[in-house]
C-alpha positions as CSV (number, residue, x, y, z in Angstrom):
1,X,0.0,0.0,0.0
2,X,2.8,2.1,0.7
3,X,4.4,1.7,-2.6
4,X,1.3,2.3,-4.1
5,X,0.3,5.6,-2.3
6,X,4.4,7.0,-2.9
7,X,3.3,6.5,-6.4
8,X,-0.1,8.3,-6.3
9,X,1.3,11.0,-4.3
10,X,4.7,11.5,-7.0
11,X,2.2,12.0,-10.1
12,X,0.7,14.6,-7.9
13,X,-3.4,12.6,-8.5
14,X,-4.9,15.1,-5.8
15,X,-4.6,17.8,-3.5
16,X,-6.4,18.1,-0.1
17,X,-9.2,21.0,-0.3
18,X,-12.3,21.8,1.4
19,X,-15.3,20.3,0.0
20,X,-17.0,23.2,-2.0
21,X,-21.0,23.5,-1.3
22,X,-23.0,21.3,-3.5
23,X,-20.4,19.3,-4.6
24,X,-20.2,15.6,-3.4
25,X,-17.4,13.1,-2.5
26,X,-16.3,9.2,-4.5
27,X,-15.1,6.7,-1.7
28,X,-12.2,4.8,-2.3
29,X,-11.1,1.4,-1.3
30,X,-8.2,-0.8,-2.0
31,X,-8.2,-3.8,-3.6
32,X,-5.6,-6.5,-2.9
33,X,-3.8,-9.0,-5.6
34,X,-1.3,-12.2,-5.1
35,X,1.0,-11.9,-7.7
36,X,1.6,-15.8,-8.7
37,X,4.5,-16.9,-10.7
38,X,4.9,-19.7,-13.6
39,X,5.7,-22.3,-11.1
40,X,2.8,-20.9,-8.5
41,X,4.8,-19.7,-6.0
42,X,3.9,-16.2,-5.0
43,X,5.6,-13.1,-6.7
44,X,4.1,-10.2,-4.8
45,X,1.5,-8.6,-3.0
46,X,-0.1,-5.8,-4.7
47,X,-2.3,-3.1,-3.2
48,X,-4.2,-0.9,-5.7
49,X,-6.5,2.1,-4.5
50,X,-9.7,2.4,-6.7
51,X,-12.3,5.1,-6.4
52,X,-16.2,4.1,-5.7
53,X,-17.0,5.3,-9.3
54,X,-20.2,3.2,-9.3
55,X,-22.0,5.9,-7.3
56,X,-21.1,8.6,-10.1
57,X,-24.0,9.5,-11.8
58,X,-24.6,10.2,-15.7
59,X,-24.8,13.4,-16.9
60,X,-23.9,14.9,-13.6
61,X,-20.2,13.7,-12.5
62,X,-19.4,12.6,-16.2
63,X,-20.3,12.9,-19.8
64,X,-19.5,9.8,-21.6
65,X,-17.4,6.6,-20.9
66,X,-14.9,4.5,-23.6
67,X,-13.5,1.3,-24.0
68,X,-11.6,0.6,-26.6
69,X,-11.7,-3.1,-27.9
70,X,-9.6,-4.4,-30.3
71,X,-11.1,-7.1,-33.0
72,X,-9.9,-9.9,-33.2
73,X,-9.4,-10.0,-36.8
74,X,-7.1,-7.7,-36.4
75,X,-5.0,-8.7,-34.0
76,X,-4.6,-12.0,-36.0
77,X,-3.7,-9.5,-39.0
78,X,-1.0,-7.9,-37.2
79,X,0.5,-11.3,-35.6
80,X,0.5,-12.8,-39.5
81,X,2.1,-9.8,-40.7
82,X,4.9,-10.0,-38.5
83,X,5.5,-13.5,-38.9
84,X,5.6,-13.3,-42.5
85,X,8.2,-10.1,-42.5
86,X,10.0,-11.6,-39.6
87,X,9.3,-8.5,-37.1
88,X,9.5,-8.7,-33.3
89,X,6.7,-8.9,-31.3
90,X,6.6,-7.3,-27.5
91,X,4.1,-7.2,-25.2
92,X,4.0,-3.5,-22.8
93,X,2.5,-3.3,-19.3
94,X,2.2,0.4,-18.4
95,X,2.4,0.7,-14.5
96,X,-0.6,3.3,-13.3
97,X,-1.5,3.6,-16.4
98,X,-4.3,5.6,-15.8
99,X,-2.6,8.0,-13.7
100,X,-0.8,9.3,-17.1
101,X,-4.2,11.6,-17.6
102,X,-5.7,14.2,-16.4
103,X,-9.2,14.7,-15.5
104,X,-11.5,17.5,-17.8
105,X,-14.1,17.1,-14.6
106,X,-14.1,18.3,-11.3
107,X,-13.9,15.1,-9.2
108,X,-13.6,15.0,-5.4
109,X,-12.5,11.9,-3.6
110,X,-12.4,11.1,0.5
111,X,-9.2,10.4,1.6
112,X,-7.7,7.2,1.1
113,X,-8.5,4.9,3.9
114,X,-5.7,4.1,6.3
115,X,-4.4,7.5,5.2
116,X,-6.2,10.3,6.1
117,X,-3.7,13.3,6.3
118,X,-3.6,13.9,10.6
119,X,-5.0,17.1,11.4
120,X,-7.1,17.5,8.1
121,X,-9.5,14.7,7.9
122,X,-12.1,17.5,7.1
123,X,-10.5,17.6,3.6
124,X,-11.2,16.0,0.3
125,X,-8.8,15.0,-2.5
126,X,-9.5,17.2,-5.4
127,X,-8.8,14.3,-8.0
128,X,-6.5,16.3,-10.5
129,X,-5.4,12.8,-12.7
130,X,-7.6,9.5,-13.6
131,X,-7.9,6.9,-10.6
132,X,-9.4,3.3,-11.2
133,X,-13.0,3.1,-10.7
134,X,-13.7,6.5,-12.0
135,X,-16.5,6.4,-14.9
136,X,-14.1,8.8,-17.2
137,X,-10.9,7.2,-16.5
138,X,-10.8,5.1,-19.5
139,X,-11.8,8.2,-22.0
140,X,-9.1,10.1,-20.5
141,X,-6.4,7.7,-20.9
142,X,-7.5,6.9,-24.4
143,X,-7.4,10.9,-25.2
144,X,-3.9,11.1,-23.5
145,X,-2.6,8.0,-25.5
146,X,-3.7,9.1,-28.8
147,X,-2.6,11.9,-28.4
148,X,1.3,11.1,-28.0
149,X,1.1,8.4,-31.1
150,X,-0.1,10.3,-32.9
């Protein structure tokens, strides 16, 4: 958990604000993974923290959501093509992906449990980048990605 807040907190995800009237808060919780290996022994332990985003509401804390799916004609395309030409293949695992974007919506988050900031657990985290849960998070990632291929 530790590894994975240092992480949030270097990409600079939120800042702790006041909750402005009107406005209201995503939970978050975090979701824990055994990493196995090949031969079943375990790798790792791996804490993620994911935002509630299935109280967001249409319309009101987001516009649309994506996910991008790949056919699987094409994939078979691409895999012939670089057989027949010879071409490396390598697979990519982005680490926090989604914390690569940033959020077009004002999004406020309660502090992550376990570590609420002492002396300011009135405050919120003002989401500034795309956490997992979140309705939008895919959309932005997808909006940051094309952008840099292209």
């Amino acid at each position: 958990m530790i590894e994975e807040i240092n992480s949030l907190q270097t990409n600079n995800t939120w800042e702790l604000v006041q909750l402005s009237k009107g406005k209201s808060t995503v939970g978050s919780r975090w979701i824990y993974t055994v990493k196995v290996g090949s031969d079943g022994t375990v790798e790792r332990l791996k804490a993620r923290l994911v935002a509630k985003g299935y109280i967001q509401i249409y319309g009101l804390d987001y516009g649309d959501t994506f996910s991008p799916v790949a056919k699987i004609t094409s994939v078979r395309l691409l895999i012939s093509l670089a057989a027949m030409h010879h071409w490396p293949l390598h697979q990519l695992d982005i680490k926090n992906a989604f914390l690569h974007s940033k959020l077009a919506e004002e999004v406020y988050m309660e502090q992550p449990p376990g570590f609420v900031a002492q002396g300011e657990s009135d405050l919120v985290c003002r989401l500034k980048r795309s956490l997992y849960g979140l309705k939008q998070s895919p959309r932005a990632w997808f909006g940051r990605f094309s952008s840099i291929v292209q």
